[in-house]
N, C-alpha and C positions, 0 to 999 in steps of 0.2 A: 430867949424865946425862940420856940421853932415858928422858922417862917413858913415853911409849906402849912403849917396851924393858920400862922395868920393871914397867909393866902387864901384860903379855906374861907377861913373866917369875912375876910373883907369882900370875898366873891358872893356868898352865901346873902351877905348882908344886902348889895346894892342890886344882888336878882329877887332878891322874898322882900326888899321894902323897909326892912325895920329889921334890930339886931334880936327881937322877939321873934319874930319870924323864922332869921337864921339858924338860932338858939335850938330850934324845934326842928328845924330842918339838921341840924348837926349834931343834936342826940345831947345840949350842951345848955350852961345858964345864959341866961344874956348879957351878964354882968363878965360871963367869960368870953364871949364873942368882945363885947366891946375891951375888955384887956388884948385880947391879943391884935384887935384891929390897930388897938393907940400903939402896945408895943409893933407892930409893923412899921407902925408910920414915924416911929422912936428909930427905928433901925435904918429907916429910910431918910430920915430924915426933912423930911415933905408931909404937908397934910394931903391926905388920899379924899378925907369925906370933910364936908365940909355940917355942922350940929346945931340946933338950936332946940329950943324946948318945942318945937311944931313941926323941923320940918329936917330933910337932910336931904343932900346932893352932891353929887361928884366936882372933884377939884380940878383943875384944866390938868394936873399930873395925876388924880387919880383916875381922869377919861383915860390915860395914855398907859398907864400901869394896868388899870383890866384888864384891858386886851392879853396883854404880855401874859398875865397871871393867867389868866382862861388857857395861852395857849403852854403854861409849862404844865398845870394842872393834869390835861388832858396827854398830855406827853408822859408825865409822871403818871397818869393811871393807864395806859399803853402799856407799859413797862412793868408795870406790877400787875396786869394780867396777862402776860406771856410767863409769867415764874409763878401764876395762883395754880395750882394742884387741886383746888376744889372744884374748879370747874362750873362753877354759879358766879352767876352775875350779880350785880352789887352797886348799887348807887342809886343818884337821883335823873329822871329824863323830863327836862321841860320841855311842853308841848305846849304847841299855839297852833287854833283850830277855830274856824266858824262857828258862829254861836251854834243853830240847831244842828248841824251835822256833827258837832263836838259835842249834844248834848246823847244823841245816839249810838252812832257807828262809833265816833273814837273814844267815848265811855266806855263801850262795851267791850272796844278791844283793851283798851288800856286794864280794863277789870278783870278779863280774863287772862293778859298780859301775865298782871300783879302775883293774881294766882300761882302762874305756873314758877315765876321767879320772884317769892315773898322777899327779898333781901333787895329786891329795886322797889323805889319809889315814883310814880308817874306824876308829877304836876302841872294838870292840866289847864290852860288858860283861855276859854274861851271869848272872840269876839270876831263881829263881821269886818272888822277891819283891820290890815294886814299889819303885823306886828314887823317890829325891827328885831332881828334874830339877835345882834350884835348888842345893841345897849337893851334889849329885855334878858340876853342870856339864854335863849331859848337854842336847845338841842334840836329841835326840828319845828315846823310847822306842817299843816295840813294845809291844801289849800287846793280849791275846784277852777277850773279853765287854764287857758294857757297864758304864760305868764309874757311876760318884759324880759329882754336879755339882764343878765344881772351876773353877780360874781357870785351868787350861791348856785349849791349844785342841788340837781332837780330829779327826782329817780319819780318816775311813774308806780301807780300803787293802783290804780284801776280805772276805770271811767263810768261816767253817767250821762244818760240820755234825756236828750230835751225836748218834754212834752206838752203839748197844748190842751188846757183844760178848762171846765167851766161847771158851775154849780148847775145843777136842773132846773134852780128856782129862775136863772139866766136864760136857757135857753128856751123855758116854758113864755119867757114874755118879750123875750128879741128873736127866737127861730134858732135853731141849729145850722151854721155853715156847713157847705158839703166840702168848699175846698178853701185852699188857703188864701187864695187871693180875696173869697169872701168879708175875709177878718180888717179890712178897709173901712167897713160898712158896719162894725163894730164897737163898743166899748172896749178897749184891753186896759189891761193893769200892764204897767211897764217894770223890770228890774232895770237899776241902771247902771247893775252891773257887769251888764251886756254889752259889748265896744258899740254896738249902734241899736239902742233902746227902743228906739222910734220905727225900726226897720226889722223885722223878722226873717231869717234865712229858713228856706225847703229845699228843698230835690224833690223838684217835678218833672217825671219823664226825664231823664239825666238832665236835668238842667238846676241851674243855681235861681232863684228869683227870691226879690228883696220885698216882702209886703210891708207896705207902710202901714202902722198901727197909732193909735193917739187915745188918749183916754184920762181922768180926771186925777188917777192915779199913780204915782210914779216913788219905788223907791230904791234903796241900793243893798236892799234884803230881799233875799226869797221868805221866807217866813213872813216876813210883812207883808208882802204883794200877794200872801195865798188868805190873807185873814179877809180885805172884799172880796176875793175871786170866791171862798168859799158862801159868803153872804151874797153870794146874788149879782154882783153889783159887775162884773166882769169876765174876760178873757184872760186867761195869764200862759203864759210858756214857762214853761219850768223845769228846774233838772229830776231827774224823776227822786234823786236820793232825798229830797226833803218834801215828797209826797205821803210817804209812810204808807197808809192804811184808806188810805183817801180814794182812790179807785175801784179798791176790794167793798168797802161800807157803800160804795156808791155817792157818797160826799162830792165826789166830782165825778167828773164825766170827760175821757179822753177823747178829742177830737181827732181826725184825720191819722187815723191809727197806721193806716197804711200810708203815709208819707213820712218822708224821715227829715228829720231839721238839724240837730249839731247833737256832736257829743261830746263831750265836754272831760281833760283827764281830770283825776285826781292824783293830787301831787306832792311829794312828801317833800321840800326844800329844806336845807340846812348850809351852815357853813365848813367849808373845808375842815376843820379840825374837827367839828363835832362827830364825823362818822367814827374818826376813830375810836373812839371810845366802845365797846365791845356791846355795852348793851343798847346805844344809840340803834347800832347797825340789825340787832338781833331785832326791836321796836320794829324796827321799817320791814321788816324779813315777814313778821307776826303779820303788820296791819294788812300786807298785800294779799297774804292767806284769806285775813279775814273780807279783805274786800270779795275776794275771787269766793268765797263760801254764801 
């Protein structure tokens, strides 16, 4: 049995979920993913995945053999595009992205991505909570504000601005604030994905000031927090990427236009191996265009 097959195969298997999944991801049956995954584990002599008829999971030697695999993989496709003469990119990029801004902006670049190099495949995984790049497998994520020191590496891809907004049917039966410290005296909708939810940051007359906000609603999505702010029901600060159309239709109403509160990067993270990979790096090259367009 060739093992870079069953490396292939056993990596494919515990990033897609099931050997149907990998199967389809590898152009292959799943009756032959699962042959070469057993002859791996025959050569190795260790069980990697641990089977039953409902479920499957990695073995305390096949957490430790991943890795390894992920990084000869990635080393052995290095090496075989410094000697491709075709000059096209080629493979699979997982992506993990925020739910709505993944269903938008990184749809959109990913599709037009696709386009331009039909021989990669982009699979994209959206959710508002932040994925583990290492045991999902994930080639890069997406991700908005500034992060935690950490051991992945973080290339900046654009940024977005946080604005304060409110439905008309709100300010027609609580008044419109002129300024920020107003927003006390407020209902707000809270994200608490914000380091201090409770607390609203501006530049007023160069100065920093923290307005304290409270209100009935609180979540750790921005799309959530804009469903009552758009019913009436509140104040919300927002980044402006997951406003859409919302300001232009008059659906909201930005407050204190001339005052500035945070902006917030947007950030493309991955692990040390994954850049190398030729089309990882060309993905984060694409989005940053796209962000800046």
């Amino acid at each position: 049995m060739d093992r870079i097959d069953g490396m292939r195969s056993f990596v494919a298997v515990v990033e897609t979920g099931s050997f149907a999944a990998a199967g389809q991801r590898l152009g292959i049956s799943n009756k032959l993913v699962s042959k070469r995954v057993a002859g791996l584990e025959n050569l190795l002599g260790m069980t990697l995945l641990h089977r039953t008829t409902r479920s499957m999971s990695l073995s305390h030697e096949g957490e430790k053999y991943l890795e390894g695999a992920r990084r000869v993989l990635a080393e052995l496709e290095q090496l075989e595009a410094e000697f491709d003469t075709s000059g096209g990119l080629k493979g699979v990029i997982r992506v993990a992205a925020p739910l709505t801004y993944g269903d938008t902006a990184v749809a959109v670049a990913a599709t037009r991505f696709v386009e331009k190099h039909p021989s990669v495949t982009v699979e994209l995984d959206l959710s508002d909570h932040y994925a583990d790049l290492a045991k999902g497998g994930f080639d890069i994520a997406i991700r908005i504000g500034n992060l935690d020191d950490s051991s992945l590496i973080v290339r900046k891809l654009g940024e977005t601005h946080m604005k304060v907004v409110a439905a008309p049917a709100y300010l027609a039966e609580h008044g419109t604030p002129s300024h920020p410290a107003e927003l006390s005296g407020h209902i707000c909708i809270r994200d608490a994905n914000n380091p201090e939810p409770n607390r609203w940051p501006f530049q007023v007359e160069g100065q920093t000031i923290q307005v304290p906000v409270s209100g009935p609603f609180l979540a750790n999505s921005p799309p959530a927090c804009l469903v009552p702010t758009r019913a009436g029901r509140g104040i919300f600060i927002c980044p402006d990427v997951f406003l859409g159309d919302d300001l232009e239709t008059g659906r909201l109403v930005e407050l204190f236009s001339g005052i500035h509160s945070r902006t917030l990067p947007i950030q493309g993270v991955h692990l040390p191996s994954a850049f190398r990979k030729p089309r990882v790096k060309a993905f984060v090259e694409f989005m940053k265009a796209e962000i800046r367009a």
